[in-house]
Wavefront OBJ file of the C-alpha trace (Angstrom):
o trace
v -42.797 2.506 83.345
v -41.294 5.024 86.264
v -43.052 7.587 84.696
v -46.530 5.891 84.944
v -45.697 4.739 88.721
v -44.318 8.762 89.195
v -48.092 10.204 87.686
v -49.788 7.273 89.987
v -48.091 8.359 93.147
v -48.788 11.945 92.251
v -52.283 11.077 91.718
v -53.029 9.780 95.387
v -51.507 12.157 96.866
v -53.577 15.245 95.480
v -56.263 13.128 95.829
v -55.533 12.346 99.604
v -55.125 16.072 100.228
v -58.219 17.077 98.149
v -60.237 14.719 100.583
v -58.534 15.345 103.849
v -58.942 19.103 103.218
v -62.439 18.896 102.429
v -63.007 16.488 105.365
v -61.438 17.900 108.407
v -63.445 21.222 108.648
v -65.396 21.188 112.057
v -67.644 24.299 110.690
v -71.124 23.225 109.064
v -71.215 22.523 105.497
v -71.529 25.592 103.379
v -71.836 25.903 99.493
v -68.503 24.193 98.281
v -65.891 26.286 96.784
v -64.070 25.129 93.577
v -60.669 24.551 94.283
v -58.327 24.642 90.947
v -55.359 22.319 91.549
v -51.995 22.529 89.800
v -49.854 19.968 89.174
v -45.972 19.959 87.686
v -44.958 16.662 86.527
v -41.455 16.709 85.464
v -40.428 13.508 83.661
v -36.705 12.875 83.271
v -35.686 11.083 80.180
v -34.015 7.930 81.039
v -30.293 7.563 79.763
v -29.660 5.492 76.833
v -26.466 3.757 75.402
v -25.206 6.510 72.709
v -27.218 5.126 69.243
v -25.288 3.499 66.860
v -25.243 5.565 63.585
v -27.367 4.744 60.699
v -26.414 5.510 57.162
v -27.487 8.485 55.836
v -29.364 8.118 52.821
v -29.701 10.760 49.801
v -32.945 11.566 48.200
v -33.626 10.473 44.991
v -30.585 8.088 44.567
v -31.293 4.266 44.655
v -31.900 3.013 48.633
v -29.695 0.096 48.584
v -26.816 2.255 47.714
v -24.771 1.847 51.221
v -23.648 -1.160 53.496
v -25.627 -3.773 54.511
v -24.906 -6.750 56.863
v -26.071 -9.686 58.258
v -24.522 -12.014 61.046
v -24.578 -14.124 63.549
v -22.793 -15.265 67.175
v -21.805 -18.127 64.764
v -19.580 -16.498 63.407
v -21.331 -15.980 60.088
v -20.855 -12.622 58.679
v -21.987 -11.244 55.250
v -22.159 -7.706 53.718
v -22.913 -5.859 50.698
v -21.640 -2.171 49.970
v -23.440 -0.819 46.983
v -21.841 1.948 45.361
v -23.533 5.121 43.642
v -21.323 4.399 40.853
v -23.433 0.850 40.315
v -20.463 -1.399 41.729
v -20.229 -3.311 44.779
v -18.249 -5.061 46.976
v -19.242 -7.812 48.852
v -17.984 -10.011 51.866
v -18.823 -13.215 53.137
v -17.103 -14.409 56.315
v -17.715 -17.970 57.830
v -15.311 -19.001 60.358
v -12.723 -16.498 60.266
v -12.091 -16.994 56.182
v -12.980 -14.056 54.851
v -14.451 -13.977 50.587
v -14.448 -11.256 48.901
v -16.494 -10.561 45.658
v -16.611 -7.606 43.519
v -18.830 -6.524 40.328
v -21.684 -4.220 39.160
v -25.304 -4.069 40.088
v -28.266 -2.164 38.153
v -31.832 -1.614 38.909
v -34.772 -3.980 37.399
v -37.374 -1.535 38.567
v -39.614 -2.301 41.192
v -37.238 -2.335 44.353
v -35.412 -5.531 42.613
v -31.935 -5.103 41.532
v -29.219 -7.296 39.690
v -25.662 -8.019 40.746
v -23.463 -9.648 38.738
v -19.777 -10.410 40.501
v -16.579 -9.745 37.888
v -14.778 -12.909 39.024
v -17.493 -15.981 38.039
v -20.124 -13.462 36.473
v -23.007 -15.012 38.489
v -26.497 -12.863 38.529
v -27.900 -12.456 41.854
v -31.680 -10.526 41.946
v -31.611 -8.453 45.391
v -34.802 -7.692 46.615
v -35.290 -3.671 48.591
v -38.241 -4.399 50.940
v -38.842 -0.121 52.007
v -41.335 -1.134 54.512
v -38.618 -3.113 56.760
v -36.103 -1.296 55.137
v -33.571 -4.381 54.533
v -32.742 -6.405 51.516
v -32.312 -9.820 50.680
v -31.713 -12.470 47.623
v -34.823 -13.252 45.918
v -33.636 -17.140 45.523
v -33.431 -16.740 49.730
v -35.863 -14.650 51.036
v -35.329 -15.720 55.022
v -31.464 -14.305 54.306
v -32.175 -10.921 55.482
v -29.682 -7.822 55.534
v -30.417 -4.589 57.694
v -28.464 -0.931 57.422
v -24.990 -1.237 58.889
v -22.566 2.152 59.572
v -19.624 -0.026 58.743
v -17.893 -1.288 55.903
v -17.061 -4.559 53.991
v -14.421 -7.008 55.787
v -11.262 -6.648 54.524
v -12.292 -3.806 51.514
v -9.276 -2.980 49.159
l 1 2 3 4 5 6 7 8 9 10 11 12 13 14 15 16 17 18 19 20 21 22 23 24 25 26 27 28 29 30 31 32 33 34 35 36 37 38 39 40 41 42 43 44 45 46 47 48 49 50 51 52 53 54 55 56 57 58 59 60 61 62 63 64 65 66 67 68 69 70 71 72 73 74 75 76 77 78 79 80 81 82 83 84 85 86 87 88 89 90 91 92 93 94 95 96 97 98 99 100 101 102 103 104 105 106 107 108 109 110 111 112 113 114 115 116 117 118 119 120 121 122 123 124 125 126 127 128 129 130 131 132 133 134 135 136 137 138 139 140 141 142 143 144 145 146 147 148 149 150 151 152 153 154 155 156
């Protein structure tokens, strides 16, 4: 936005001159000259807070393979790490208790995957969505889970 109100304010006043140069001449009018005008804008990038990192991602390896997280002010907080080696470890925190599940995972094709936890061997279908680049359960579509440059809670 300062940089369209810095090319505005610019812009009048080369105008302004262009005009009041043209227009203060007390000799008759003679056969106009062009006049080539220069202009240097410089435009100063505005500071921003230092970016939090993203996870790097390797070509050709599966795209959910990382962390992934999803909370709340709540104090709802869930994440998945998927491992290359197809395991994963998963938290789920609600109200300072803190789960922890662990198991395997393996692709169905098709950006939909399968994780199955060691402890009550319950299937879950996780859905890759590459065009918002997050993943979610496929029984709970709104439960949404974005890149995160962290870890797990409380991974042993």
């Amino acid at each position: 936005m300062k940089k369209w109100i810095a090319i505005g304010i610019l812009s009048v006043l080369v105008i302004s001159m262009v005009l009041i140069s043209g227009c203060t001449s007390t000799a008759p009018a003679a056969t106009p000259t062009p006049q080539i005008v220069y202009i240097t804008v410089l435009v100063t990038p505005t500071p921003t807070a230092t970016p939090t990192p993203t996870p790097t991602r390797i070509v050709g390896q599966d795209p959910i393979i990382g962390v992934w997280r999803c909370s709340d002010s709540s104090g709802y907080d869930h994440r998945y790490r998927f491992n290359a080696d197809h395991t994963f470890v998963e938290s789920f925190d609600m109200g300072g208790k803190t789960n922890i599940f662990k198991g395997t995972w393996r692709s169905q094709g098709g950006n939909s995957y399968v994780t199955v936890d060691v402890e009550f061997a319950y299937p879950e279908t996780i859905i890759y969505s590459p065009s918002r680049n997050v993943i979610y359960s496929k029984d709970i579509p709104t439960f949404v889970l974005s890149p995160y440059a962290g870890d797990v809670k409380a991974a042993t």
